[in-house]
N, C-alpha and C positions, 0 to 999 in steps of 0.2 A: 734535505729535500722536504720541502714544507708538505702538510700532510691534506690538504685545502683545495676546495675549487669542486667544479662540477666532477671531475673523476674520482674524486673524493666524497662529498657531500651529497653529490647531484644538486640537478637545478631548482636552481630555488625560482616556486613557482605562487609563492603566496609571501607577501612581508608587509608588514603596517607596524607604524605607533601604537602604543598604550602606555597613560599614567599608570605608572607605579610610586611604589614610595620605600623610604628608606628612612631608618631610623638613627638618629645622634648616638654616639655612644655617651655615657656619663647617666648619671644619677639624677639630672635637676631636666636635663633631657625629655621632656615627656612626647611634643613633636615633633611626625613625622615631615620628612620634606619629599615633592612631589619630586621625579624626574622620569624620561622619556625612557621606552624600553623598546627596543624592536625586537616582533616575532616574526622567525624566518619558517615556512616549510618545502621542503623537498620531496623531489619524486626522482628516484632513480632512473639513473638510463645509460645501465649499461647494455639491457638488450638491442635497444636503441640503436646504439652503436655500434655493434658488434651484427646488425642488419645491414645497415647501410654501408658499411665498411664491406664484408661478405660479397653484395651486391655490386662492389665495384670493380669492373675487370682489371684494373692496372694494381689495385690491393690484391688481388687473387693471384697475379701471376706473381708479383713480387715476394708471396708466402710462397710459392711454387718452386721460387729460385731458393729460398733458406737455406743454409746447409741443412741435415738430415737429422744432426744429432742436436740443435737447436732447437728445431721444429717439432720435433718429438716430447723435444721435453715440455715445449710450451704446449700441446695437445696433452700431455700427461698432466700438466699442474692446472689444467683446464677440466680434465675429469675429477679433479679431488674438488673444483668450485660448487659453489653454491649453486649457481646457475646453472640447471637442470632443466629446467620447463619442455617438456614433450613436446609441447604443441611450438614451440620455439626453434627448437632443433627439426624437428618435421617441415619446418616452410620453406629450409635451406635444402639444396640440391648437394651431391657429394661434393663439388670443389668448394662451394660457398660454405659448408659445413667447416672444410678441414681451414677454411681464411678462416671462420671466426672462433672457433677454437684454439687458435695463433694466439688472434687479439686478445682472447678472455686472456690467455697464457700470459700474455705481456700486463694486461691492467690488474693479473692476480699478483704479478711481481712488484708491479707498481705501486700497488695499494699493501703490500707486505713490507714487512719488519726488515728484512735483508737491504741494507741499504744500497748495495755494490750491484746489486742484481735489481735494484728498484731504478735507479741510475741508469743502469745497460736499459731497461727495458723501456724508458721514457723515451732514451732516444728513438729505441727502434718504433715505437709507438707513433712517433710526431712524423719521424722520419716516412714510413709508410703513409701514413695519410694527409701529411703536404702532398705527395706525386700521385696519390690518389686522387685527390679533390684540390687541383692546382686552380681551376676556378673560382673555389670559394675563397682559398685562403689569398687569391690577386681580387679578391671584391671585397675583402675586409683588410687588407696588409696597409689601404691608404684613404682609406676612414677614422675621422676621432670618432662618429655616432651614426646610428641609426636607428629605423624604427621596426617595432614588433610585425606591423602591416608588411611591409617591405621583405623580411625575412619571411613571410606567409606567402608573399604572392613567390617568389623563387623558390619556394619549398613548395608549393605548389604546381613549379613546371615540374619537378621532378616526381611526382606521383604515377607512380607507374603500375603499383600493385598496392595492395593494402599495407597501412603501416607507414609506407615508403616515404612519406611526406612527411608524417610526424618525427619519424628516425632524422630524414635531412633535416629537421629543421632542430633537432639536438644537437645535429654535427655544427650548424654555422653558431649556435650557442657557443659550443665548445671554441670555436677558432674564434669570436667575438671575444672571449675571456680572457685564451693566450694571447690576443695581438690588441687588447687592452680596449677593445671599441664598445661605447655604451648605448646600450638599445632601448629606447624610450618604451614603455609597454602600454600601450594605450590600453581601452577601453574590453577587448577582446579577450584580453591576454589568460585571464580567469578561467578561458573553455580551454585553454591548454591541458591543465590537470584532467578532467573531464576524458580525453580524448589520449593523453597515456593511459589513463586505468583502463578505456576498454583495448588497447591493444597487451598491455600487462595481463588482463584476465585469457584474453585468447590464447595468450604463450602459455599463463600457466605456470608461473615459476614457484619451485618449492621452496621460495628465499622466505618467505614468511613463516611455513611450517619449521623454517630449521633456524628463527629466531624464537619463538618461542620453546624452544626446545630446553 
């Protein structure tokens, strides 16, 4: 299981060329030769997800059905995560709590070393949020392309509370990437970053204090 992509990396929300240069190897060698270098940056979004997911009735009840002894453990390997943020866990009501507490459960197996239990937990990951968001993924299943405005303006009928819009609009990222569809980023696309950090600072998350540790 390749270890890549936005649940891995998160979204890459900045990338451009720059000359670089490289050098010949050998003795008589003295110049360099130019070639093109791409820099990528990401902004995490697993809270992102684990919002929009929460907030979605047919995800909640589907965590509802789990078996017990499943369910538990993925709330259990959700309290050893990193992702703590108070102000993050406070926005969520008790059933939205115990949905994303699942999800972390599943994306901490997903993004871990156990490969058998990374495996189990992809499916149940994709599996839950096709029948949760069967809308997005039949608006992206038969598209090769689209555009960043497009995914703004349906990420914008769903704004219904704060956050809510930026979270769905990481979600049609995410299902743009699995079902291979490419999204022109026009001119706008730059206030992205801008507009996760102020919902990242609101949550709160101690994932920073506990990298520099």
């Amino acid at each position: 299981m390749k270890k890549e992509g936005i649940l891995f990396q998160g979204l890459c929300i900045q990338e451009r060329q720059r000359l670089d240069f490289v050098e010949e190897e050998g003795f008589y060698y003295e110049k360099r030769k130019p070639y093109q270098k791409t820099e990528k940056k990401y902004a995490d979004v697993t809270y992102f997800l684990l919002y929009i997911i929460s907030k979605n009735q047919m995800c909640r009840e589907m965590v509802q059905d789990m078996e017990t002894q499943w369910l538990e453990y993925l709330r259990e390997r959700a309290g050893n995560s990193v992702y703590q943020g108070e102000g993050f866990w406070d926005s969520l009501s008790g059933e939205e709590k115990i949905c994303a507490e699942a999800v972390l459960g599943l994306l901490e197996d997903i993004r871990g070393d156990e490969e058998e239990r990374a495996e189990l937990a992809w499916i149940g990951f994709w599996y839950l949020i096709y029948k949760g968001f069967q809308e997005t993924y039949c608006f992206f299943k038969n598209i090769p392309r689209t555009t960043f405005q497009v995914l703004c303006q349906r990420a914008g009928e769903k704004k219904r509370e704060r956050c809510m819009g930026i979270s769905y609009l990481c979600m049609e990222f995410l299902f743009a990437e699995e079902l291979g569809v490419q999204i022109e980023k026009n001119g706008t696309y730059p206030l992205l970053y801008g507009c996760m950090k102020t919902c990242q600072k609101m949550w709160e998350s101690c994932l920073e204090s506990e990298k520099t540790k």
